[in-house]
N, CA, C and O atoms as a GROMACS GRO file, in nm:
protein
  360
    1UNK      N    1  12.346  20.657   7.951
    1UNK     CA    2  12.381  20.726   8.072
    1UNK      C    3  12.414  20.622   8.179
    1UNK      O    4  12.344  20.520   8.189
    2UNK      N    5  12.522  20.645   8.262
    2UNK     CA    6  12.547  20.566   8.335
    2UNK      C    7  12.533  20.583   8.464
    2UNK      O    8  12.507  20.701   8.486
    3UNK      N    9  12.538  20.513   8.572
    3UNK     CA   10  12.472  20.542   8.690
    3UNK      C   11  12.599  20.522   8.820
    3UNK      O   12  12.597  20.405   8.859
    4UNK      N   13  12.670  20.580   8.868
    4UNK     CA   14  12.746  20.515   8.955
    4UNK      C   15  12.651  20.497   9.111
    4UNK      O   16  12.579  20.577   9.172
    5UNK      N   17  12.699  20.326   9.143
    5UNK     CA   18  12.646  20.290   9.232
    5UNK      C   19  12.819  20.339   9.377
    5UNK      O   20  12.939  20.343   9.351
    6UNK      N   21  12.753  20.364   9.502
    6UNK     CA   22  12.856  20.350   9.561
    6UNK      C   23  12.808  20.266   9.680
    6UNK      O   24  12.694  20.279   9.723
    7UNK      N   25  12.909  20.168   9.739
    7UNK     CA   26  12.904  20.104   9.816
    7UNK      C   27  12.935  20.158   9.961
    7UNK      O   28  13.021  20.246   9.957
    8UNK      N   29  12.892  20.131  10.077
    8UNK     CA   30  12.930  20.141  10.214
    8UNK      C   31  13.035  20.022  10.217
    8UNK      O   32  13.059  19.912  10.167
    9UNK      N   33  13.081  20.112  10.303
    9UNK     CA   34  13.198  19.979  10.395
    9UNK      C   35  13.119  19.868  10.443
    9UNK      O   36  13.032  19.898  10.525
   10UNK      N   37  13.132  19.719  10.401
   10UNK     CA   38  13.064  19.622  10.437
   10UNK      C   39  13.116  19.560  10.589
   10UNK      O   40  13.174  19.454  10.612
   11UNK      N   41  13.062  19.694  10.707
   11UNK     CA   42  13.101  19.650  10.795
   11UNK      C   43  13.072  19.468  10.869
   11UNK      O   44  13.131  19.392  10.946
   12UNK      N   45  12.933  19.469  10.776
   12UNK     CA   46  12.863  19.333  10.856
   12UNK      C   47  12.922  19.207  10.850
   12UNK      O   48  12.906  19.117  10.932
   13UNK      N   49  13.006  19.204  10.728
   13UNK     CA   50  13.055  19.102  10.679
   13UNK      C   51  13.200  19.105  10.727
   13UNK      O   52  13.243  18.993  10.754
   14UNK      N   53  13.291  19.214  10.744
   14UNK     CA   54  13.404  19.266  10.828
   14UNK      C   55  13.379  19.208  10.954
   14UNK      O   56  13.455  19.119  10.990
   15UNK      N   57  13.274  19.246  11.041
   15UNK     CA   58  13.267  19.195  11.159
   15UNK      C   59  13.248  19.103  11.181
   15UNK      O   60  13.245  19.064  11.298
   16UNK      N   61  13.222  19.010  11.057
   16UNK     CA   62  13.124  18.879  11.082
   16UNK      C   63  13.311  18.750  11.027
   16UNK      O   64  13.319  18.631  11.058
   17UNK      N   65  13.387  18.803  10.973
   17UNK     CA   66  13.484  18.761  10.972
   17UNK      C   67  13.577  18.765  11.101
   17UNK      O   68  13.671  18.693  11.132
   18UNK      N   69  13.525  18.865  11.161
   18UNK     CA   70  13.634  18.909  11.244
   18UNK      C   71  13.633  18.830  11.374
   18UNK      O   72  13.735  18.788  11.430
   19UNK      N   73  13.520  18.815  11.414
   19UNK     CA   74  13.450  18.695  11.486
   19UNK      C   75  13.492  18.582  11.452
   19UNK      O   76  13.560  18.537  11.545
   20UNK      N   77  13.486  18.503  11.358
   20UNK     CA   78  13.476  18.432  11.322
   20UNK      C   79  13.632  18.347  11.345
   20UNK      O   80  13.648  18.229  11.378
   21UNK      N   81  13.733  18.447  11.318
   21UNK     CA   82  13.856  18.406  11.320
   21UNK      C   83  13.910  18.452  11.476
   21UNK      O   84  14.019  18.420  11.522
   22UNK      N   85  13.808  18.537  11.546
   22UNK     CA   86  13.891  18.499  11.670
   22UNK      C   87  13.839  18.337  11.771
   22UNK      O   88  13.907  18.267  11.846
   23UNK      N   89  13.659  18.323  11.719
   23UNK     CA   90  13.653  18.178  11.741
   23UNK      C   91  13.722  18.067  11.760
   23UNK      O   92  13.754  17.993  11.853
   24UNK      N   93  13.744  18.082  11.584
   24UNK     CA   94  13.813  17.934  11.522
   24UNK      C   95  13.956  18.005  11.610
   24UNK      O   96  13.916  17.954  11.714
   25UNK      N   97  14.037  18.051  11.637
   25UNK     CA   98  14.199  18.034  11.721
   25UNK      C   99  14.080  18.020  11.872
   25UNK      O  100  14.148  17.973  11.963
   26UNK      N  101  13.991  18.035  11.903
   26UNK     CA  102  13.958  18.035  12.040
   26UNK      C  103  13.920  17.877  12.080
   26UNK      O  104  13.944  17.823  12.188
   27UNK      N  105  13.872  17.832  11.991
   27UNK     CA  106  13.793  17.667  11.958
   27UNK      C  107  13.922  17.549  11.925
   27UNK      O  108  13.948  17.430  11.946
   28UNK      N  109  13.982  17.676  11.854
   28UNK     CA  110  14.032  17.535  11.781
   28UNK      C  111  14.084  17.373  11.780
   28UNK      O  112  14.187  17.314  11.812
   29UNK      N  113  13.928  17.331  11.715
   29UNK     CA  114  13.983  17.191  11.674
   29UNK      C  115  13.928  17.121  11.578
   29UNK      O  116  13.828  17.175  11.530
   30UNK      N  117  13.965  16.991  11.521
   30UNK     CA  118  13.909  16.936  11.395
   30UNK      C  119  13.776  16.973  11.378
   30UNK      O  120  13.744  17.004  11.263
   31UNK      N  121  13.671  16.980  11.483
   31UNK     CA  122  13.527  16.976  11.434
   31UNK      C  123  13.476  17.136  11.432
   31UNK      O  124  13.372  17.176  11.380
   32UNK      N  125  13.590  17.225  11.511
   32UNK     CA  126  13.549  17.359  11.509
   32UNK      C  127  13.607  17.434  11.382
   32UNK      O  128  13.586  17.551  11.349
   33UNK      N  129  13.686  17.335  11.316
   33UNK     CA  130  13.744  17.453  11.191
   33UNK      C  131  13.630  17.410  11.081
   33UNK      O  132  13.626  17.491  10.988
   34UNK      N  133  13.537  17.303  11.070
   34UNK     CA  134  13.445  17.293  10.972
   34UNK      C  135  13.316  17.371  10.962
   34UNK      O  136  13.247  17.395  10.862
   35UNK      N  137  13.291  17.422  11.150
   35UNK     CA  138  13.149  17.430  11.136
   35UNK      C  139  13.231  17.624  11.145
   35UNK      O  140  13.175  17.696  11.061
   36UNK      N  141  13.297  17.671  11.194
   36UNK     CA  142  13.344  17.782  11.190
   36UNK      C  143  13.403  17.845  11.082
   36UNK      O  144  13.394  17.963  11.047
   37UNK      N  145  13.463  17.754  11.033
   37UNK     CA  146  13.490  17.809  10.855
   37UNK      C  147  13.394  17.841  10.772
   37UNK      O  148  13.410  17.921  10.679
   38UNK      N  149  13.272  17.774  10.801
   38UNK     CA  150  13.199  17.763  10.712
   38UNK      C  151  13.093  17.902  10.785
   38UNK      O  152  13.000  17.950  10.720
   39UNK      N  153  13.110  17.925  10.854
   39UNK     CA  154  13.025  18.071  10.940
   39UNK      C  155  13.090  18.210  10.896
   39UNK      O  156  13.025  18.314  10.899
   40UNK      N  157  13.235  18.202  10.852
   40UNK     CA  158  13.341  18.324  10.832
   40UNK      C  159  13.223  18.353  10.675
   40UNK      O  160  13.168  18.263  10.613
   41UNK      N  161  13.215  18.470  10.652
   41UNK     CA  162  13.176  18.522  10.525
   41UNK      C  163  13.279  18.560  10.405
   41UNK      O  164  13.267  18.666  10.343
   42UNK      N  165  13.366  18.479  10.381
   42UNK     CA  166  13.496  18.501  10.244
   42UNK      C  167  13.438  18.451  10.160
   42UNK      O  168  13.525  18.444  10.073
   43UNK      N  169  13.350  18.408  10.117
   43UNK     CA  170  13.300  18.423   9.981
   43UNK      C  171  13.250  18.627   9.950
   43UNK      O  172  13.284  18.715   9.871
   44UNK      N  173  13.145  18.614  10.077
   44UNK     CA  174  13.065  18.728  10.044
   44UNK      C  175  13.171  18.830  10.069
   44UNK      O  176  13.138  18.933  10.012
   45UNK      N  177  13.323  18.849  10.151
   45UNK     CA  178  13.414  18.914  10.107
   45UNK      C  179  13.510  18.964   9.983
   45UNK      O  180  13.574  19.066   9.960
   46UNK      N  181  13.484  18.825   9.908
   46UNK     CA  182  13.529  18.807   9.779
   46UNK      C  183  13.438  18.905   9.709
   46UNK      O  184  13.496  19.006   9.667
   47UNK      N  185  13.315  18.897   9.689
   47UNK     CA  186  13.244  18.957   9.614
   47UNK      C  187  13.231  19.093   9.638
   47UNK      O  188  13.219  19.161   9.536
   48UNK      N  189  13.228  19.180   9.796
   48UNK     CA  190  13.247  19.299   9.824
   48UNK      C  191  13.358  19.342   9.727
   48UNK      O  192  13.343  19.422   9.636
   49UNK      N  193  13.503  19.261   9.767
   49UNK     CA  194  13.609  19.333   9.718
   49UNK      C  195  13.639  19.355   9.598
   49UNK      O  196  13.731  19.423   9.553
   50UNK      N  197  13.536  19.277   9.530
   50UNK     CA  198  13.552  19.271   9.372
   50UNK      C  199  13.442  19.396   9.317
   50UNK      O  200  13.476  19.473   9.227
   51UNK      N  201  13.331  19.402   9.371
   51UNK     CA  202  13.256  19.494   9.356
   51UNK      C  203  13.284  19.655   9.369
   51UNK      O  204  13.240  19.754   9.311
   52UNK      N  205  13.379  19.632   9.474
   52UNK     CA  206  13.430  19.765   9.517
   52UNK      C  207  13.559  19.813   9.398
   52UNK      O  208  13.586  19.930   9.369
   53UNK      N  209  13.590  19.757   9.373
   53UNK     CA  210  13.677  19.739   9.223
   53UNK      C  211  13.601  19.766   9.133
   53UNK      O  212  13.610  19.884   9.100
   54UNK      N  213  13.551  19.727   9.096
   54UNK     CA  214  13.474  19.763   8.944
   54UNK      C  215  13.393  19.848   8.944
   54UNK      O  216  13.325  19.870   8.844
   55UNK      N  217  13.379  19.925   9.066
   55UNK     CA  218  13.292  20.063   9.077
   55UNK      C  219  13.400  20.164   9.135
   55UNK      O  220  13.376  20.254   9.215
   56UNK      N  221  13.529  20.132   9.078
   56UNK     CA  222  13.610  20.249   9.099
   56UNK      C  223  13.616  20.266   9.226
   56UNK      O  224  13.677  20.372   9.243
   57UNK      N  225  13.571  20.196   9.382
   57UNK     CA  226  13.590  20.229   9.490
   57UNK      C  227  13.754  20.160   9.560
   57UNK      O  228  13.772  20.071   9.643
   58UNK      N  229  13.864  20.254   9.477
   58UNK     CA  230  13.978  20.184   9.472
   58UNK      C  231  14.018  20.117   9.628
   58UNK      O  232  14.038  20.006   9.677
   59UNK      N  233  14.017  20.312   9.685
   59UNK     CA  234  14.090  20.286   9.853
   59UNK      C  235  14.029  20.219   9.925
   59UNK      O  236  14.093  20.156  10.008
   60UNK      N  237  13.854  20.204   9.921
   60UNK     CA  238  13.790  20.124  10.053
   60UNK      C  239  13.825  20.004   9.998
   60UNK      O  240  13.836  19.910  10.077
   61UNK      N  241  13.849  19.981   9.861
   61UNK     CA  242  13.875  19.796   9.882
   61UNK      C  243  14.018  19.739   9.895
   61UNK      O  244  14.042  19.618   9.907
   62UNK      N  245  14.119  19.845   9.893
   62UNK     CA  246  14.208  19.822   9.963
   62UNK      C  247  14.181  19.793  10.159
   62UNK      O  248  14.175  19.698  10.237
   63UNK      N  249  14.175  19.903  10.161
   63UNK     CA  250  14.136  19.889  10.295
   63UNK      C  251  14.062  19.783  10.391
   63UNK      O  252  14.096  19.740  10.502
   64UNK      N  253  13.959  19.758  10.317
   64UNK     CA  254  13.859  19.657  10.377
   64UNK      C  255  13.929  19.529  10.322
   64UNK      O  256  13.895  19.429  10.385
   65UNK      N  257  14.017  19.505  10.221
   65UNK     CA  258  14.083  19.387  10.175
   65UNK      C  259  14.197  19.336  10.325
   65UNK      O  260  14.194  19.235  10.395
   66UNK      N  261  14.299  19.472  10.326
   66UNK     CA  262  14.403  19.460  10.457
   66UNK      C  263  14.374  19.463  10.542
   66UNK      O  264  14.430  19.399  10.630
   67UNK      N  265  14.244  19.556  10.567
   67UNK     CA  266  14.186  19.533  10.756
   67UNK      C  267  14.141  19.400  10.766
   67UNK      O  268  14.172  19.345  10.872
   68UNK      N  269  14.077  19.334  10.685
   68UNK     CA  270  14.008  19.197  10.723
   68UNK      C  271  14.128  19.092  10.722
   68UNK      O  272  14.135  19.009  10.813
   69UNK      N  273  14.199  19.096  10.644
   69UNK     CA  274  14.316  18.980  10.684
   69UNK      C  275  14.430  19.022  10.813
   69UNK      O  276  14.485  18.945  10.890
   70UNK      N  277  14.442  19.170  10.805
   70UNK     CA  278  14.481  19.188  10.931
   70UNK      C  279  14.428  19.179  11.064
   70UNK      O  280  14.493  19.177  11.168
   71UNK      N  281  14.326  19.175  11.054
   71UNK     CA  282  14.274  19.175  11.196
   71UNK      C  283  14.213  19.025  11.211
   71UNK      O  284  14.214  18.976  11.324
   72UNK      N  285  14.157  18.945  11.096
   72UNK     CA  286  14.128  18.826  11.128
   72UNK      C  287  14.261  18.770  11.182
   72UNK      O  288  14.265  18.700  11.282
   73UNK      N  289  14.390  18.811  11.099
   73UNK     CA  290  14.492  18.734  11.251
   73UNK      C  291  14.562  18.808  11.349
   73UNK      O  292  14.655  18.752  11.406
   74UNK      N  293  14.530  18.929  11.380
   74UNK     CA  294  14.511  18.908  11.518
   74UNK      C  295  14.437  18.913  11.621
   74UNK      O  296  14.472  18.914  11.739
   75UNK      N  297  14.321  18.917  11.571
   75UNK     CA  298  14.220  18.867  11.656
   75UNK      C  299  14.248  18.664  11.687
   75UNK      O  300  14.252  18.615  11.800
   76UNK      N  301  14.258  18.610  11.601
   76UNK     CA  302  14.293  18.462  11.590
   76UNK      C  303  14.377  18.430  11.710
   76UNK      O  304  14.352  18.334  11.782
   77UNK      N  305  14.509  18.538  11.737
   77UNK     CA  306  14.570  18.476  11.807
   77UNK      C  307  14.547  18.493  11.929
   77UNK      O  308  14.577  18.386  11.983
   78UNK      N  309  14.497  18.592  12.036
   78UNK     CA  310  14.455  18.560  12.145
   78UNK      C  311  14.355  18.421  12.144
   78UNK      O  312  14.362  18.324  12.220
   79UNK      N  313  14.247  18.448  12.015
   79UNK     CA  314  14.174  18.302  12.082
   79UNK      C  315  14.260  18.184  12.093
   79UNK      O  316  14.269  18.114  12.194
   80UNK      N  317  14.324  18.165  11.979
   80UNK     CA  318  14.428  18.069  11.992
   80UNK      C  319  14.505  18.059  12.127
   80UNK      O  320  14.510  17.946  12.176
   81UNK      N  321  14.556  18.144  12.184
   81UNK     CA  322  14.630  18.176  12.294
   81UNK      C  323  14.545  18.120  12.446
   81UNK      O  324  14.588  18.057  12.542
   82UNK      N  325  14.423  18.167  12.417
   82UNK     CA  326  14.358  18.159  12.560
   82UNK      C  327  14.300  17.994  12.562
   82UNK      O  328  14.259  17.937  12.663
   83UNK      N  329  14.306  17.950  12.461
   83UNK     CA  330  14.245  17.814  12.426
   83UNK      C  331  14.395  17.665  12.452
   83UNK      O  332  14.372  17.558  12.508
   84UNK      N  333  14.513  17.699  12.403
   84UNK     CA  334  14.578  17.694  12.480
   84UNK      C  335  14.611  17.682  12.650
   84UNK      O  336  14.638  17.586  12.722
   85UNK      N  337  14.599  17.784  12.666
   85UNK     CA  338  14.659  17.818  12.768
   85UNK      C  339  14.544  17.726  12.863
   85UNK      O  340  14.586  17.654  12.954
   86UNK      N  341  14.394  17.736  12.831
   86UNK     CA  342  14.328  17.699  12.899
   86UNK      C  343  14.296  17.533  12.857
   86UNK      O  344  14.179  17.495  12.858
   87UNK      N  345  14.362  17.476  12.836
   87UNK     CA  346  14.320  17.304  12.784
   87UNK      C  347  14.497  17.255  12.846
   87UNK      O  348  14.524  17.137  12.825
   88UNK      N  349  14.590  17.324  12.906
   88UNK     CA  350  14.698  17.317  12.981
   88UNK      C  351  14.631  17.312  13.126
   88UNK      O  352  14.632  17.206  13.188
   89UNK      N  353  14.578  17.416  13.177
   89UNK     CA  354  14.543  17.451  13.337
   89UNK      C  355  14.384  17.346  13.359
   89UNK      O  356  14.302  17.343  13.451
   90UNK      N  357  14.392  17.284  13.254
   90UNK     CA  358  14.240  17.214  13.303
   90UNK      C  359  14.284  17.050  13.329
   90UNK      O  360  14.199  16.969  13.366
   0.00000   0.00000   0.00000
């Protein structure tokens, strides 16, 4: 007998990317893409999206696959933008 497990939307790890990449464009520089890369959760995204796959949870891992790369860049680019803009006016 088999048991289907179902997963929630892994908002924590969604949000915890999402952050992460508006940082690193907000920071960005040599010493902020090491310690900020390494804070983004894409491993533990990897493993959601794969999990969500093999338990038949087709659409949320679509979804949670395109929302997280979509929104990690554009969230990225205001930080990028304001980091910019502000290392010009200083």
């Amino acid at each position: 007998m088999q048991t289907r497990v179902t997963v929630a939307f892994p908002f924590g790890t969604f949000g915890g990317n999402l952050i992460g990449c508006f940082l690193m464009g907000l920071i960005f520089a040599l010493v902020s893409r090491g310690a900020l890369g390494g804070s983004t959760t894409y491993s533990a995204f990897s493993l959601e999206s794969v999990f969500m796959l093999q338990t038949e949870q087709y659409g949320q891992a679509v979804l949670y696959m395109l929302a997280s790369v979509q929104w990690g860049y554009w969230l990225h680019l205001p930080g990028y933008g304001w980091s910019s803009w502000h290392s010009r006016s200083a």
